[in-house]
N, C-alpha and C positions, 0 to 999 in steps of 0.2 A: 504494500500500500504506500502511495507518495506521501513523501513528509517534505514536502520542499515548498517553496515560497512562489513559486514559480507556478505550480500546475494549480496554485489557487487563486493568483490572478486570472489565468484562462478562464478558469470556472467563474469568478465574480464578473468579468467582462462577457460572457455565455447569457449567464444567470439577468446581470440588465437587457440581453439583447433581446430575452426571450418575454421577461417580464415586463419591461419602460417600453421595448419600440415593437413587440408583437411580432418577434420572428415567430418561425416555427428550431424549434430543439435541435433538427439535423440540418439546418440552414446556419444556425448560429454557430456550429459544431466546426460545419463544414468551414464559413467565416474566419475561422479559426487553427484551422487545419493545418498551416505551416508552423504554426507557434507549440503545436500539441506534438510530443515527441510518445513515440511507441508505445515506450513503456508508462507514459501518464494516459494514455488514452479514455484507458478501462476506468482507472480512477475518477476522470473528469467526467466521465459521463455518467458515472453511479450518482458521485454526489450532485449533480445536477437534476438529473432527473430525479430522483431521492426530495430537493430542493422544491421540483415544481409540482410531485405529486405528494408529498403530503406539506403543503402552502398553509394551509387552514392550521396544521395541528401546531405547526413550528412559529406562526407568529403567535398561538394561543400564548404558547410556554414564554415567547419577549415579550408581550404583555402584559403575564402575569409579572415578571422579573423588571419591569422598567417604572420607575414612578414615574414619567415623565410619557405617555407613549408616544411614539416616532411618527411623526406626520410627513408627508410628501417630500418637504424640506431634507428631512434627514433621511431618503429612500436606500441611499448608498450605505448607511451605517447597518438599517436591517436586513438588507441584502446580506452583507459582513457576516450578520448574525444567524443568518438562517444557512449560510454556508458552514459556517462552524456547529450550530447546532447537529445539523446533519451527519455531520463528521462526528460527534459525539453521541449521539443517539442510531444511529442506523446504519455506522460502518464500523469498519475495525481498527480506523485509526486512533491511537494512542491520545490520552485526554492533553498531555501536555504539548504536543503537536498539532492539535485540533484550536486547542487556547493561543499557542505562541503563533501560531500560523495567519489567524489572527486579527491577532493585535498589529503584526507585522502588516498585515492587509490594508489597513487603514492608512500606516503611514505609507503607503507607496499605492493604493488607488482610490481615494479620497481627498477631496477639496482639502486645502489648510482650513477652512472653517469651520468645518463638522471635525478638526483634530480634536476637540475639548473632549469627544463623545469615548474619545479611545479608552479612558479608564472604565467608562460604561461599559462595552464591549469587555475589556476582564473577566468584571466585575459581575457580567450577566453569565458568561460560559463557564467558570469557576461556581459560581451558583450551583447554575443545568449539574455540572458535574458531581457537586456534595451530594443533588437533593432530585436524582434522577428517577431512580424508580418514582417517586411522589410525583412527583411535575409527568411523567409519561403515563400516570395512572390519571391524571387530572384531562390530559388532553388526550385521551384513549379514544375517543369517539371517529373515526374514520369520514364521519358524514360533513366534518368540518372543511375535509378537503373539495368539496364540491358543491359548486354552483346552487342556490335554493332553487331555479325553476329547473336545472336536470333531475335534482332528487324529487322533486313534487310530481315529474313527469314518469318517472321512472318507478316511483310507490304507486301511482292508480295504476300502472301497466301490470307492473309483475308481483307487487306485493313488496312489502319493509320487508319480511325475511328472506327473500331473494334476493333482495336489491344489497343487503350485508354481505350476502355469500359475492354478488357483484362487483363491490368495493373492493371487500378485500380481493381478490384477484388480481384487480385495476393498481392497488397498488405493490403489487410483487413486481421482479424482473421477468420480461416475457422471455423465452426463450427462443431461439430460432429453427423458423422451418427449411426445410428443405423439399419442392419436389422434383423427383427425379425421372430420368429416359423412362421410358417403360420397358426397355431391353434391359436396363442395371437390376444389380440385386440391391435390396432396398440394407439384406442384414447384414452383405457385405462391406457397407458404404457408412452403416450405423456403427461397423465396427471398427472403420477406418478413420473416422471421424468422430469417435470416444461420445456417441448419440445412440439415437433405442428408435426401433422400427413404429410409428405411430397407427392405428389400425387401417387409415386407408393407403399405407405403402408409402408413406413418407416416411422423411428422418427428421427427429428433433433433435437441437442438440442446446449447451446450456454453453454460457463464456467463450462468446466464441469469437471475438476481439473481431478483425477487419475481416470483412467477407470476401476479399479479394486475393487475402493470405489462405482461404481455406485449400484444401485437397483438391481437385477435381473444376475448380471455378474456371479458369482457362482450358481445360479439355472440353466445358458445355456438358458437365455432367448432370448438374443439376440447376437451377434458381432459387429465388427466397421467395416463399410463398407461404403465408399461415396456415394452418389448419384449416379453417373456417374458408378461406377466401378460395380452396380448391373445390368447394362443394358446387359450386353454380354452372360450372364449365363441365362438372360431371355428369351433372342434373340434366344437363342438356340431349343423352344418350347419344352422342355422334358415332358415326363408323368410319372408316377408311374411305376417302372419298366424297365425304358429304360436305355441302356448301356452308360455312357457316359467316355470318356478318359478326363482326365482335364490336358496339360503339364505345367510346370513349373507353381503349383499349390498353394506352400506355397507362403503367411502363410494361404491360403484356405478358403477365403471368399467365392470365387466361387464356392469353394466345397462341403460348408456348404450349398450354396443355391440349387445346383442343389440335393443335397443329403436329404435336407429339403422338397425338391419336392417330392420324395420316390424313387429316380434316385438311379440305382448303382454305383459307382463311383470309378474312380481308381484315383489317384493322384499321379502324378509323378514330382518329381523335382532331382535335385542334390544334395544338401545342404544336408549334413546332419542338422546341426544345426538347420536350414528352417522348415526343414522336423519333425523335433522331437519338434517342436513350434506347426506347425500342427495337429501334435498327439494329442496333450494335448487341441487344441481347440476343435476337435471333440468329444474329450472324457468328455471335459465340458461342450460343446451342445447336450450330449449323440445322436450324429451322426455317423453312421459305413460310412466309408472311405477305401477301400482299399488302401491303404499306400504305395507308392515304391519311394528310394530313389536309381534314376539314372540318367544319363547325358538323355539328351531329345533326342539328335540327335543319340545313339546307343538301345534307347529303342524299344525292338522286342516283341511285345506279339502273342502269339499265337494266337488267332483271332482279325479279324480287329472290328473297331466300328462304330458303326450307329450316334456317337454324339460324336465331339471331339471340346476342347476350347482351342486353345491356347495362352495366356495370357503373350504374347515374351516379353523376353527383350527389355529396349530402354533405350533413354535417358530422360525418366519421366520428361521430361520438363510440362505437363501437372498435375502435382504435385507442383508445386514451391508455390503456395499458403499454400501447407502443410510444403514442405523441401526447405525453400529458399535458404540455401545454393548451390542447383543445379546451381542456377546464380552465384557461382564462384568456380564449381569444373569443370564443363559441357565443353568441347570444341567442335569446329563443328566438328574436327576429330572423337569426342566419337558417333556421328551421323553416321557418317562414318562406322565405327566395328561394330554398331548394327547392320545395314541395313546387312550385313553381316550375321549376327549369324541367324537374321530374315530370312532372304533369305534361308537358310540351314536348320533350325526348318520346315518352311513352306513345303518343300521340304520333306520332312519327313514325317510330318505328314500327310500330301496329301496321301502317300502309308499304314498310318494305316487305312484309314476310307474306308467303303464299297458302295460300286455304292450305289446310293441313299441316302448316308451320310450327313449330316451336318457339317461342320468344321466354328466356329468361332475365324476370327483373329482378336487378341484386344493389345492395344499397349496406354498407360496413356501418348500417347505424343502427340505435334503438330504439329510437325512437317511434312514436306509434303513428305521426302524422306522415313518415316519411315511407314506412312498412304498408302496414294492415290494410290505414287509412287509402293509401295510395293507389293499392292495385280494386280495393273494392268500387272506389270512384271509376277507376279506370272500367271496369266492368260493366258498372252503370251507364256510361258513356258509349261502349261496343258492345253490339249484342252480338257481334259476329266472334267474341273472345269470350272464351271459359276455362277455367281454371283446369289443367291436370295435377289432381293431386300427387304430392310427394307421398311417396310410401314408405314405411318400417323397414323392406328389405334394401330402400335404395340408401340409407344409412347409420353402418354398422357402428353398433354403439354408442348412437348420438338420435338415438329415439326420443328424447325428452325436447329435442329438438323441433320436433314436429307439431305444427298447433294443429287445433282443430277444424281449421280449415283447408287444412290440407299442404299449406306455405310453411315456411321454416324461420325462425329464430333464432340462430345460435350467440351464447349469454357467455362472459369474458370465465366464467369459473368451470366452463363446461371442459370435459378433457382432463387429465392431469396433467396440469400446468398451462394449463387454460389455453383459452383461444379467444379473435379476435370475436365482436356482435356482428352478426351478418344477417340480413333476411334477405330470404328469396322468393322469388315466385314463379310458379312456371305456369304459364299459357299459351292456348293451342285457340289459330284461326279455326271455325268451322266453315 
C-alpha cells in the first residue's frame, strides 16, 4: 500500500475533478494518467473511489468531529479529510501515514489561507483514529451515501430490504468480467488468469490492475464485459448467419458477442470517438463488424432486420458499483430526458425490424420509469409488438431475475460478487 506524498496529491486532484467540476472517475483517472506510476495505481483508485462511494458516511464522521462545519469556502480542507478518513477506515494503510500524509497535503495542495485549518485536519484524523469503532458504529447507515430521490425510487420498486442487500453491493469493489471466443476454454483461461469460470462461461477475476497488462488482451482472447451486460445479446437467440442491427453499439461488447456467434452485424452509434474505440476492438478480436457512425434516431438502411438490440441510453444508475460518481452527477430530471431519447430510439427502431423480428431493449439502469414503464408504453403505442417472454431455462441461475412479466431485472447483489442493474426486454413484430 503507498505511503508517499505523492500518490495522494493525485488522488486529492482526482477526488476535486470528480466532485467540484463533475468529471466522470475514469476520465479524471485517465486526466491523470502520466502522473500515476504502476505501482500507485491500485492504490489511487481504491481510495478514490472508497472516497466517492461512501461520501455521505465520511462527511457524517467530519461533522461530527469539527465545531466549526466546513462550508464551500473550505471545500479543499474536507476533501483533505475525507481522503485521509478513507485511508483510515476502509484501507490498510497504517494510521500514522494516513494522518502524516495529510497534514503534508495541505501544505502542498491548498490555498495559504485555509493553512490555519491544518491543525484541524490532525486534530480531526487522530480523533477518527482513538474513537473509530464508535464514530463507524455512528455513521453505519449505508443509505447516507445516496441520493434521497434514488432511495425513494428504489424502496417503492423493490422494497427497503432489497434495496440494503442493493447498497451494500454498490458499495464493494466490482470485480472484473471477462467474455471470451466461444472456441476458448473458459476453465483454462480462469486458470490462467488466477479467476473462476462464472455460470454462463465467463471469467471473473478480482485485482486485476491494467487491462491491457492482462494475459490474452492483444491475442483478442477475450473483452471486458459484466455479467449482466452479456445477457441481452444472448437473449437475442442469433445463429451463424443471421442479420442483426446493434444501435448505439460502442464501445461493442454486444457486438463482439453476437459477431463471435458468426452473426453479421452492423453497429451503429454517433460518437465518432465511441465508434473509432470500437474499431480497434474488433480489429483486436479479429471480429468483422460493419461499422456506421450515425445518430440512431435518422438511421435508414435499406433493408429492415430480423434481429435488432438496442442498448439506449439512461441514467446507468445500475452501474454505480462500477462509476460511483453517478450518485452525485445523476439528477431525477437526467431520468426524465432519457425516458425521452428512449421513447424516440424505440420508436424507431420498431420501423427497422421485419414482421417476425426480434428487437431487444436493454437499458444498465433501475430505475422503473426507464425499464417496466418504458416498454409497456411502448406496447400501448404498437399493436403490431408483443412481448416474448424470457424464460427460467434461458437463465441459468439468475431466475430471480425474471419479473412477472416476462422482462428481466438484474439487481447489483445478484451473482456472487454481484453484477451490474440491467433490464431487458424482448419483443417480437407480429
Amino acid at each position: 500500500m503507498a505511503n508517499d506524498i505523492k500518490s495522494r496529491e493525485i488522488a486529492f486532484l482526482i477526488i476535486k475533478k470528480v466532485l467540484d467540476d463533475g468529471a466522470t472517475l475514469d476520465g479524471a483517472i485517465d486526466h491523470y494518467s502520466r502522473d500515476i506510476s504502476s505501482k500507485d495505481r491500485g492504490f489511487i483508485r481504491h481510495v478514490c473511489t472508497t472516497v466517492i462511494r461512501r461520501l455521505g458516511q465520511l462527511d457524517k464522521i467530519i461533522n461530527s468531529c469539527t465545531k466549526t462545519k466546513l462550508g464551500n469556502t473550505q471545500m479543499a480542507i474536507r476533501h483533505v479529510l475525507r481522503l485521509g478518513l478513507a485511508q483510515l477506515l476502509f484501507s490498510e494503510v497504517p494510521a500514522h501515514a494516513a494522518v502524516n500524509t495529510s497534514v503534508e497535503l495541505v501544505d502542498k495542495k491548498v490555498s495559504k489561507k485555509l493553512q490555519y485549518l491544518k491543525n484541524t485536519v490532525n486534530a480531526v484524523l487522530r480523533k477518527v483514529d482513538r474513537e473509530r469503532e464508535e464514530l463507524l458504529k455512528k455513521s453505519s447507515n449505508t443509505r447516507l451515501n445516496f441520493p434521497k430521490w434514488l432511495l425513494q425510487s428504489w424502496d417503492q420498486r423493490y422494497g427497503q430490504s432489497t434495496v440494503k442487500d442493493m447498497l451494500g453491493a454498490m458499495l464493494e469493489e466490482a470485480p472484473l468480467d471477462l467474455s471470451l471466443k466461444p472456441d476458448c476454454d473458459a476453465a483454462l483461461w480462469a486458470e490462467k488468469l488466477k479467476g473462476k469460470v462464472v455460470p454462463d462461461g465467463g471469467v471473473r477475476i478480482t485485482k486485476a490492475g491494467k487491462v491491457v497488462e492482462i494475459e490474452g488482451y492483444f491475442d483478442g482472447i477475450w473483452w471486458v464485459q459484466d455479467m449482466a451486460a452479456r445477457i441481452p445479446a444472448r437473449l437475442l437467440g442469433l445463429s451463424s448467419g443471421d442479420r442483426v442491427l446493434d444501435l448505439c453499439a460502442a464501445p461493442g461488447g454486444k457486438a463482439a458477442q453476437s459477431a463471435a456467434a458468426g452473426a453479421l452485424v452492423t453497429a451503429v452509434d454517433f460518437s465518432t470517438g465511441r465508434m473509432k474505440r470500437l474499431g480497434e476492438n474488433m480489429a483486436r478480436l479479429d471480429l468483422k463488424v460493419d461499422v456506421i457512425t450515425s445518430d440512431v434516431l435518422t438511421y435508414a438502411p435499406e433493408e429492415k432486420y430480423d434481429y435488432i438490440l438496442l442498448d439506449a441510453p439512461c441514467s446507468s444508475t445500475g452501474t454505480i458499483r462500477r462509476h460511483p460518481e453517478i450518485l452525485h452527477i445523476r439528477r431525477k430530471e437526467d431520468v426524465i430526458q432519457m425516458v425521452e431519447i428512449q421513447t424516440k430510439m424505440l420508436d424507431h427502431a420498431q420501423t427497422l425490424l421485419k414482421e417476425g423480428g426480434v428487437l431487444i431493449y436493454c437499458v444498465c439502469s433501475l430505475e422503473q420509469e426507464e425499464g417496466p414503464d418504458q416498454i409497456k408504453a411502448l406496447l400501448e403505442r404498437h399493436g403490431s409488438l408483443k412481448r416474448k417472454e424470457i424464460k427460467l431455462s434461458e437463465m441459468p441461475e439468475l431466475d430471480q431475475a425474471i419479473l412477472e412479466t416476462g422482462d428481466v431485472q438484474t439487481l447489483p447483489h445478484y451473482a456472487q460478487g454481484g453484477m451490474d442493474g440491467f433490464f431487458i426486454s424482448r419483443i417480437i413484430k407480429t
